[in-house]
N, C-alpha and C positions, 0 to 999 in steps of 0.2 A: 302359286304353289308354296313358293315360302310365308304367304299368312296363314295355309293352312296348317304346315308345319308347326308355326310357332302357336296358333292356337291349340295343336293338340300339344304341345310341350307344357304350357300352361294350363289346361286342363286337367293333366296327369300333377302336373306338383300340386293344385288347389285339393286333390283327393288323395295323393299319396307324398307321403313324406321319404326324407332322404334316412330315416332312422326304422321307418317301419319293421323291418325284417328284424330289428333288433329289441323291439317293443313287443313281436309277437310272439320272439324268441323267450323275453323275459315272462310273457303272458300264459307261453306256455308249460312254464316252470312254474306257477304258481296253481294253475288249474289241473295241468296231469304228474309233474315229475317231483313235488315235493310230497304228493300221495303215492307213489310207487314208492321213494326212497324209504316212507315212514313202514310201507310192506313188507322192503327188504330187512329190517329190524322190528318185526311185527312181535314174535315172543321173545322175551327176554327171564331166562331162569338163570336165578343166584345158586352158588353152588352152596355157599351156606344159609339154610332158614330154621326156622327154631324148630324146638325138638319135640312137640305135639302135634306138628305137621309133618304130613308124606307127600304131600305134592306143592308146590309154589308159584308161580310165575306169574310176571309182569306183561302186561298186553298196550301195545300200543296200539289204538285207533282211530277215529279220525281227527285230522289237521287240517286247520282254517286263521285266515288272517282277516284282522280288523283292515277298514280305512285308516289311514297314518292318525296317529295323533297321539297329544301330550300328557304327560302326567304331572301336575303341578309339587311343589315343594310342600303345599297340604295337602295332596292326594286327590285334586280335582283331578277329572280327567275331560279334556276337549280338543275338535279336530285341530290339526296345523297342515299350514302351506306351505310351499320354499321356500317364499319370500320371508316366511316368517324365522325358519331352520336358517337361510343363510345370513339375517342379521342377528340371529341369538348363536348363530356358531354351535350349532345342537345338528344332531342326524334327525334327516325326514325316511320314518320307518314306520312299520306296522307291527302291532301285538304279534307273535306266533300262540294260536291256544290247541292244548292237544288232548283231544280224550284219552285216559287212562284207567287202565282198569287191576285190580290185585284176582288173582282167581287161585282160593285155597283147595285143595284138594277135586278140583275140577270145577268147583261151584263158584260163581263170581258173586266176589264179596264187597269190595268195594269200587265206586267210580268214580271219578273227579274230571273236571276241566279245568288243565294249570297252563297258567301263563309258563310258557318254556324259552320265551328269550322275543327279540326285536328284530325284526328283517327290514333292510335297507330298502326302500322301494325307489323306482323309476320313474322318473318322469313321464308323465302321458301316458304313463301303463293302462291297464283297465280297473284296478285299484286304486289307482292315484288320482286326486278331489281334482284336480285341472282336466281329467279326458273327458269330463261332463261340462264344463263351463264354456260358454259361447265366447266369440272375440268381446265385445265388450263385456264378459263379467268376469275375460281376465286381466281385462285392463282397469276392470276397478278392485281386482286383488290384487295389483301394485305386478302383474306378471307380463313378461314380455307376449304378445296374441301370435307373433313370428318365429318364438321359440320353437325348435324340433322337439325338446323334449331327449329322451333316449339315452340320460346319465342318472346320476347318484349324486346325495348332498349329505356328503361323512362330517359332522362336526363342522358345518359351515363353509365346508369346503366342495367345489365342483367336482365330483370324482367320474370319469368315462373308465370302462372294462373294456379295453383291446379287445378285438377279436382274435384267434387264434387259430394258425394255418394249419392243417396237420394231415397225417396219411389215414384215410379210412380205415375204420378196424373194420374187422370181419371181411375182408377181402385178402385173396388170398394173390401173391403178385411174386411172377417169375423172372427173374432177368438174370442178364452174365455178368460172372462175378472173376474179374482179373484179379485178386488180391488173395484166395481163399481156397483150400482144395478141390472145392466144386468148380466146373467150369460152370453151371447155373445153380443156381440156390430161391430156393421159394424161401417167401414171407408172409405171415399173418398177423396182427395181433389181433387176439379174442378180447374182445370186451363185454364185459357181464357186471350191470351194476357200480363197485369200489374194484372189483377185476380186471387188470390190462395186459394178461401175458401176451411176448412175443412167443412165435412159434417158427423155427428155421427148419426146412427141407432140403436134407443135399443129397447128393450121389456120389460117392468118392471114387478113387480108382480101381476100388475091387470091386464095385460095381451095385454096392449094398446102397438102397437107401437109408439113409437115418436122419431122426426127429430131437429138435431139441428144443426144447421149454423148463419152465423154471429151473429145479436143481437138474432137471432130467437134462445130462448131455452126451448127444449123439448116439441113441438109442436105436437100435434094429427098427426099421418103421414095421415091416413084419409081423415082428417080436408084438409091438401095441395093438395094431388090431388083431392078432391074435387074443392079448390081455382083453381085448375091448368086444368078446364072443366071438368073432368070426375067425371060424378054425378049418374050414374046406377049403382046400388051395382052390379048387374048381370053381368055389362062389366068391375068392378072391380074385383069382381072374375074370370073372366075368364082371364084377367092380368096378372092376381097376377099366380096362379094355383090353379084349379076347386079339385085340392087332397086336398087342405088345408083348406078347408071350411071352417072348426070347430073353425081353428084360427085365420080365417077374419072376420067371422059372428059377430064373441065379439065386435071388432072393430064398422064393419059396425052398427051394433045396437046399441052401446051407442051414435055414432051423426047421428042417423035414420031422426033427426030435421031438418039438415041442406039440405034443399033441392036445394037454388041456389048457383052459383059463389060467388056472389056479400055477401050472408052469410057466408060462407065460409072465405072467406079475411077477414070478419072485426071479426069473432072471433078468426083469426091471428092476426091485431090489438090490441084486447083488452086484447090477451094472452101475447103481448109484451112488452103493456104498453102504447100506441100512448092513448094519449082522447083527442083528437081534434073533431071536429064536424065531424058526419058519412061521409059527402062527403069526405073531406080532410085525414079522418084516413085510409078509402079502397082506396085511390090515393095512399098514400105512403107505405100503404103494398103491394099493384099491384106492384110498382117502385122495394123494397125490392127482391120482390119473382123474377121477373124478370131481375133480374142485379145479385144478387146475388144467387139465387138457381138453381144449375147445371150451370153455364155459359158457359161452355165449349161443351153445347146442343143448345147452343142459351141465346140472352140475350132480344128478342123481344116478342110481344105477339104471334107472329104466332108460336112460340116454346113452349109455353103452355102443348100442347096434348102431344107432342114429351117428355116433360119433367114427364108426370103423367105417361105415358106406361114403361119410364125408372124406376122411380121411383118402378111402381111393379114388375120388372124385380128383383132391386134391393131387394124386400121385401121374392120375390121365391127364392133366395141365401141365402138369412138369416133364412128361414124356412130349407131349406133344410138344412143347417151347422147345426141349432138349434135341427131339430130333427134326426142327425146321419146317411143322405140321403149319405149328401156329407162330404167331409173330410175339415174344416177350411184352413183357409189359413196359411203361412208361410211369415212373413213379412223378413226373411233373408232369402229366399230364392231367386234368382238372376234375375229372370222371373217377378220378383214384383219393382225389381231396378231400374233405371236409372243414368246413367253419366251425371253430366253438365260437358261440354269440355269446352275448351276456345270459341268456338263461340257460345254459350247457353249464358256461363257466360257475355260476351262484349254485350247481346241482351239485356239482364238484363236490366246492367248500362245507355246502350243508348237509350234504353226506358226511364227508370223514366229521364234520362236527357235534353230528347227531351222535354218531358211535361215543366221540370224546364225552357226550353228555349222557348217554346209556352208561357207560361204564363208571362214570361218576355217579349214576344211581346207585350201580350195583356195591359200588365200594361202599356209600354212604347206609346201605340198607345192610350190608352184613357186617357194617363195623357195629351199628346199634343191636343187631343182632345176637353178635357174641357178648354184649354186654347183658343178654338178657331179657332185651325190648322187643315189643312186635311194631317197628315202624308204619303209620300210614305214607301211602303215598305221596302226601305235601311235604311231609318234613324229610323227602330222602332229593326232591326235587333244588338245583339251585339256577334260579332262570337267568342271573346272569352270567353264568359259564358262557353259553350260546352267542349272548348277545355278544361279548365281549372280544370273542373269539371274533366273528364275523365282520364286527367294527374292526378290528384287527389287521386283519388281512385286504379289506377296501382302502385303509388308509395307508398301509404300506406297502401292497400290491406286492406283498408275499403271499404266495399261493400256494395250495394242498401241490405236492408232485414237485417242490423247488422251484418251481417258476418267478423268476421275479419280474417288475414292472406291467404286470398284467392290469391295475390298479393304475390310470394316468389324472391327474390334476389337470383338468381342461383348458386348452390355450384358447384364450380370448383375445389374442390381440386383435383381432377382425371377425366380423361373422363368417368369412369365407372359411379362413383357419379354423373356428368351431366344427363347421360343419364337414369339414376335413378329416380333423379327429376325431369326430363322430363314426366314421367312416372305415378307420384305420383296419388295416389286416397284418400282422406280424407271424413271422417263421419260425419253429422252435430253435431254429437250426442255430448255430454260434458263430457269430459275426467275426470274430476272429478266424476260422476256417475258410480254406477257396469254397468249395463249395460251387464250382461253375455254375453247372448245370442250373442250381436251383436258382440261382441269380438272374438268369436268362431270363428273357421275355418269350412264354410259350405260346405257339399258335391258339391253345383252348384260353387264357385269358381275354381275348376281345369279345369286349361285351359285357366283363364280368369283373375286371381288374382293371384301373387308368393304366395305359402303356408310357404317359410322360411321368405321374408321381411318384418319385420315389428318392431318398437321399442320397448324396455322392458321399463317396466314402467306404468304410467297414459294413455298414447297414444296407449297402446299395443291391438290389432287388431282393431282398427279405426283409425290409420295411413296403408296404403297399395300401393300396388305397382302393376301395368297392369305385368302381364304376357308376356317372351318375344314375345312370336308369337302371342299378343291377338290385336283384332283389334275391332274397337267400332261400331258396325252398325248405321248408321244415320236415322232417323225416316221418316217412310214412307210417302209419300202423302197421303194426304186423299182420293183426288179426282180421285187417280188410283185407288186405294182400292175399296171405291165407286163402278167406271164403270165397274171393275172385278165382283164386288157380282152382281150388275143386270145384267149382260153376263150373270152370272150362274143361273141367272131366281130368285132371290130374289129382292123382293122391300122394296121402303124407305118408314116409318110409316108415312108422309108425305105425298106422295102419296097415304098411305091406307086412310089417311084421310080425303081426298077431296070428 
């Protein structure tokens, strides 16, 4: 029994590695999530363009990366390996090239493909010249055939990306809160994109629910999905759940008042603090409510309904936890987690860095503009912004969001210890706080988490380590998801609502 054992232990390492999950993480940032992010910043108009034009803007479209390689001090350009970045103390990275296009007056007028900056690549990624080369033709490019692969080479240097422990967003988690007027309080964060609002649900002792997100604090929950079209107590109650009446009714009858939309938002407004004149204060509470509440539902007005019906979704969770229906949630347990990998974490930085590079267009195109010029696209372009920024941030593991040490220099004193740090998972949490709970060893870690690695001290269970045989599931499509529930004869509230 135990040689069968160990031949399938051995069988599983010769096909799967201890990095995988984190190679495909990276693999899948380069084929799906660095074309999303280039979508989320698709048009870009200047506010200033010169003055025989009536329409302007800049269009970005597609993004593709070379195989790594070098640009010589005469402008040759040919492939490189690690071995070769880590004796010349140079980053092994790949081109970034971005279609771009000028469109004047709706007609597109010019297009370029411009070098926009140098992206760090991965070892043994599916980009990277070694995930092609057999054991022996990486042992005659001077590369270890035993290497995992699944780090960075910044300047010569080994650089691994921590993984990152953190609370699911888009889940919405109830639990009791000894500290706060609520005896239980809901939590969400929406995540949409560069968007991560929290969102806080309570019940206080007059019995009102209220909603709190970004400047919006402790708002009638009522009051919003009113602002949010749904204005029949009747098709609120039946929402919410037709069992809880007794503690909707309190609600629905202290704002019995507000009968339209339009009232609804501007006593959002005035609960926020906007006093501008009525037109201009319910414009920018609409803008607030819609960009910021639930974004990861939509961020347009057609997502309005979509957003009240979640809403009482969310408020039948909170009744239920509240009155002993249902059992709270467990914020350590594992089902509520997520991992950032390396390719979450490099989505991060390339996001807020694109923006930093759009907006350095736009300054560079309306400063030549006020002088007069009609800039092309090359000369408003500077491609080392991008790259520099990104170098940046790998080799000091300062990260978009304050995070620091995200960015580790790989310990080599043994192969065991590589492959350790390889490995690693870190907590947001602050090592200087108790923090019990999340230090514990939770029953959903085994399997998934070593129960012995972890340091004594400040760091002790919020430093941790993947499990040898654990492997990270990548998140699913939406849009399979989707087509699978209407197969099974369920529809979108979208369509209930037309």
């Amino acid at each position: 029994m135990f040689k069968y054992s160990q031949l399938l232990i051995q069988k599983y390492f010769e096909e799967m590695s201890f990095v995988n999950s984190n190679i495909g993480s990276f693999n899948n940032f380069l084929e799906k999530e660095i074309n999303a992010i280039v979508e989320e910043n698709q048009d870009v108009i200047p506010t200033i363009i010169p003055q025989n034009v009536d329409e302007f803007k800049i269009r970005l479209d597609k993004i593709r990366l070379e195989p790594p390689e070098i640009t010589e001090a005469d402008g040759s350009k040919r492939d490189i390996y690690p071995i070769e970045a880590r004796l010349r103390k140079i980053t092994y990275s790949s081109p970034v090239y971005l279609d771009i296009s000028a469109h004047i007056n709706g007609v597109q007028r010019e297009t370029v493909t411009a070098l926009i900056g140098n992206l760090p690549i991965m070892l043994k990624s599916n980009i990277c010249h070694l995930s092609k080369l057999s054991r022996e033709e990486l042992i005659a490019k001077g590369e270890d055939p035993d290497e995992p692969g699944g780090y960075f080479i910044i300047n010569g240097t080994e650089k691994v990306l921590i993984s990152i422990e953190d609370l699911a967003a888009n889940r919405f988690l109830v639990e009791k809160d000894h500290l706060g007027p609520s005896e239980y309080v809901g939590k969400i964060f929406s995540e949409s994109g560069s968007l991560k609002i929290p969102h806080t649900l309570e019940k206080l002792k007059d019995g009102i629910f209220y909603l709190t997100f970004t400047r919006v604090q402790r708002v009638p929950l009522i009051v919003v999905i009113k602002a949010l079209g749904m204005l029949k107590d009747e098709e609120i109650v039946r929402a919410i759940d037709s069992r809880h009446t007794d503690e909707i009714m309190l609600n629905l009858y202290d704002f019995v008042a507000i009968k339209s939309q339009e009232d609804a938002i501007d006593y959002i407004a005035k609960k926020i603090g906007i006093t501008q004149a009525k037109d201009i204060r319910v414009e920018r509470t609409r803008e607030i409510i819609d960009k910021y509440l639930l974004p990861h539902l939509g961020v347009t007005e057609k997502d309005r309904l979509m957003k009240a019906q979640n809403i009482c979704k969310l408020i039948k969770k909170y009744l239920h936890v509240a009155l002993d229906r249902q059992r709270g949630d467990d914020k350590d347990h594992y089902i509520n987690k997520r991992l950032k990998l390396s390719g979450d974490l490099l989505a991060d930085l390339f996001r807020a860095n694109l923006k930093v590079l759009v907006g350095d267009m736009m300054y560079n195109f309306q400063r030549l503009v006020k002088r007069g010029k009609f800039p092309s696209i090359k000369q408003i372009i500077r491609e080392k912004l991008l790259t520099l920024r990104i170098y940046s941030a790998m080799a000091t593991g300062s990260w978009v969001g304050g995070r620091k040490g995200i960015s580790q220099r790989i310990q080599r004193l043994n192969y065991l210890e590589t492959l350790s740090h390889l490995q690693r998972v870190v907590s947001p949490l602050s090592a200087s706080q108790e923090n019990f709970e999340a230090r514990e060893l939770h029953s959903t870690h085994l399997g998934r988490l070593c129960p012995i690695e972890t340091p004594e001290g400040t760091n002790i269970g919020l430093r941790k380590n993947l499990a040898m045989l654990a492997s990270v599931s990548p998140q699913a499509d939406e849009e399979a998801v989707l087509r699978l529930l209407k197969a099974a004869g369920l529809k979108a509230l979208k369509e209930e609502s037309r």
